[in-house]
N, C-alpha and C positions, 0 to 999 in steps of 0.2 A: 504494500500500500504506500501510495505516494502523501499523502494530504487526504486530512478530510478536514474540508472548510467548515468553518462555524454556521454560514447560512445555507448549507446544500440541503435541498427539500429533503423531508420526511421521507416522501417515495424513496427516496436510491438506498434506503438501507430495504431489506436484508445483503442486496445486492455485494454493495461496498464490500462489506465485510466477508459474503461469501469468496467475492472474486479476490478477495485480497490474500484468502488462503487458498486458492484453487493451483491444481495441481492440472501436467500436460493431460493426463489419462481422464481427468475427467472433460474433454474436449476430443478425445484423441486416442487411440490404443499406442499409434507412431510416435516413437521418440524423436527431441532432435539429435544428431549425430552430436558425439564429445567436441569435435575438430572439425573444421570447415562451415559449408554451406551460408547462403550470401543473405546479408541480414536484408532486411525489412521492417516495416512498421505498418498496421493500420489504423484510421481512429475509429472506436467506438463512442461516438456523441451522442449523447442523451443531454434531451432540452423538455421545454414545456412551454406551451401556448402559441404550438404552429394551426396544424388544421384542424385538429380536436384536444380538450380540453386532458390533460393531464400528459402524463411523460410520453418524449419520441424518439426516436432514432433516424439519426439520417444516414443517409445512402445514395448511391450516384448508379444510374445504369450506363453502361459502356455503348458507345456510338455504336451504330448497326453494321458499319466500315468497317469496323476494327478487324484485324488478322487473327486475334486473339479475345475471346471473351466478346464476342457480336451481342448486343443487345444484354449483355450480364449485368444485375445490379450487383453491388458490390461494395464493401467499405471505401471509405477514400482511404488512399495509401499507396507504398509501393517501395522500390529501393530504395537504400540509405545511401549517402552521398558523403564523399571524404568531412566535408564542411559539416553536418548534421551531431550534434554532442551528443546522442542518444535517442533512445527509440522514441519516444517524445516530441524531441527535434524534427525527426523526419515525418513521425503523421503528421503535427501541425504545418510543415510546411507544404506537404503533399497536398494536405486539403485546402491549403491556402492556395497553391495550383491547379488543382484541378476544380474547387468551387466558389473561388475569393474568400475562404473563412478566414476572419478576422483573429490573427492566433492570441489575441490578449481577450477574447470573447469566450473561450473557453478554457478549462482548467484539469489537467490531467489528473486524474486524484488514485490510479491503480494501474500497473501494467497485470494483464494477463500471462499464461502462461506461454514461452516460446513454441510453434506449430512447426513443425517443418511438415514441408511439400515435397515428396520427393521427386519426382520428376521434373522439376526446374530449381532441386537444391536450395528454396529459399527456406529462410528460416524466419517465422512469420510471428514479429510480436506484437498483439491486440494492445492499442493503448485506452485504457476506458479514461473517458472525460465529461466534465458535465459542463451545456452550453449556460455559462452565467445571463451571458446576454447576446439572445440568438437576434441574430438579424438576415435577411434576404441574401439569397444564396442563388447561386448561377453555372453552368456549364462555360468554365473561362479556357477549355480547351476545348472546342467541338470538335474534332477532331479524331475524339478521345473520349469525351464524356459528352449522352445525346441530351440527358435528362436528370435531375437532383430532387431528392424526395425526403420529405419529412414522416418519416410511416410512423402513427401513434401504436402505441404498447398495446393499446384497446382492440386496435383492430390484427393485431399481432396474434393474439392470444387467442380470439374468436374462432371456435371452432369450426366453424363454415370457410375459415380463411388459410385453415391450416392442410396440406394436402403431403402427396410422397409423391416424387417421381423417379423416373426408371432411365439411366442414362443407357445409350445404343451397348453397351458392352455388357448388359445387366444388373450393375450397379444402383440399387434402391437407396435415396433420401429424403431425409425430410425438405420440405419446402414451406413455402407461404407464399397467397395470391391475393395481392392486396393493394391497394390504387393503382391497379394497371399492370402492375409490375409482377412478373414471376420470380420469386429469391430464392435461389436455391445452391446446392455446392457450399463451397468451403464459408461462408456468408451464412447461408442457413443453418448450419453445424452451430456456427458459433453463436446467433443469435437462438437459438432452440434452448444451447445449455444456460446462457445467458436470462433468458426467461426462467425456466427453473431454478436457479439461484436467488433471482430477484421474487423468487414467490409469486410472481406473476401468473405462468403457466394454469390454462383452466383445461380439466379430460377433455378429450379428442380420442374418438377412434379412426387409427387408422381408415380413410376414407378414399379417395379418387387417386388412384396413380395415372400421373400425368407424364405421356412419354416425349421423353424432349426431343426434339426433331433433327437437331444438326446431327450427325454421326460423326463430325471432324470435334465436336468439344471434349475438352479434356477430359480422360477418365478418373473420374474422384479416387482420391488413394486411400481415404479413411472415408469415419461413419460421418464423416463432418463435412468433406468437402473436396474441391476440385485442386490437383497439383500444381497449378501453374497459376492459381487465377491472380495473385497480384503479378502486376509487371516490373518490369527490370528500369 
């Protein structure tokens, strides 16, 4: 645990405190390796008072161009850069690249556990932060990023919004379908456990497997998500 501020809402605890002890395997069976593999960071931003009344998570879906990850929502984030002091460093600046976030708007208050991906070697650490003072966000790379989303927790959790789908190589996960957006893969992993921590999470049965259509997306390595989805 990084910080926990004296006015951070009610809401983020159990969370805080669970994430703050949370271990890879409860994310993950995949270890990251002792030595190697190429750092990263993503951010986990939770705010309150975007489109519906109580806590949100933001999220960006990837341009429908892209080589990699077409149309994927996904945390902001991505490589760490010589310049960057730590995994903090690099989500805040990432997300300040890819959606003009204001990096003194939000406040890292927990790194999660490190994720490795094995087939693109990165080693993926979630920075949880809470948006003090959210303000209007934008796709400042189109290129890169088509579309930026504030998904509320509420509708996260709704079991009509929670589904599984089945990548081309057989691989079943969890997912969510929710303002438009399919989130699935190494995103969905993490925001699934991430609910269950925060006490959030309300039963769901198993319900609609949705099979994802591209046959060239990457094959998820774990129960959590897709090998590659952040970029270099």
């Amino acid at each position: 645990m990084l910080s926990r501020p004296d006015d951070l809402p009610a809401w983020f605890e159990p969370l805080l405190t669970r994430a703050g002890d949370s271990r890879t395997e409860d994310f993950t069976p995949v270890r990251p390796p002792a030595h190697g593999g190429r750092p990263s960071a993503v951010l986990v931003l939770l705010g309150e008072g975007g489109p519906a009344e109580g806590p949100d998570l933001l999220v960006l879906q990837r341009a429908a161009t892209m080589r990699n990850h077409a149309g994927q929502p996904a945390f902001p984030g991505g490589g760490t850069d010589p310049e960057d002091a730590d995994a903090v460093a690099t989500a805040l600046r990432e997300a300040n690249e890819e959606v003009g976030l204001d990096p003194n708007s939000a406040e890292a208050v927990a790194l999660l556990p490190d994720l490795y991906i094995p087939v693109s070697s990165f080693v993926v650490t979630p920075v949880l932060a809470w948006w003090r003072r959210p303000h209007p966000v934008h796709p400042c790379q189109p290129a890169e990023v088509a579309h930026v989303a504030r998904l509320p927790i509420g509708e996260l959790v709704d079991p009509r919004n929670r589904i599984r789908v089945r990548h081309p190589s057989g691989w079943i996960g969890p997912a969510f379908q929710v303002r438009g957006m399919l989130v699935w893969g190494f995103t969905a992993g993490v925001i699934s456990t991430l609910l269950d921590m925060g006490g959030w999470a309300r039963p769901w049965a198993p319900g609609a497997l949705v099979e994802l259509p591209d046959a060239s997306a990457p094959v998820p390595a774990t129960r959590g998500g897709a090998p590659d989805e952040v970029l270099p």
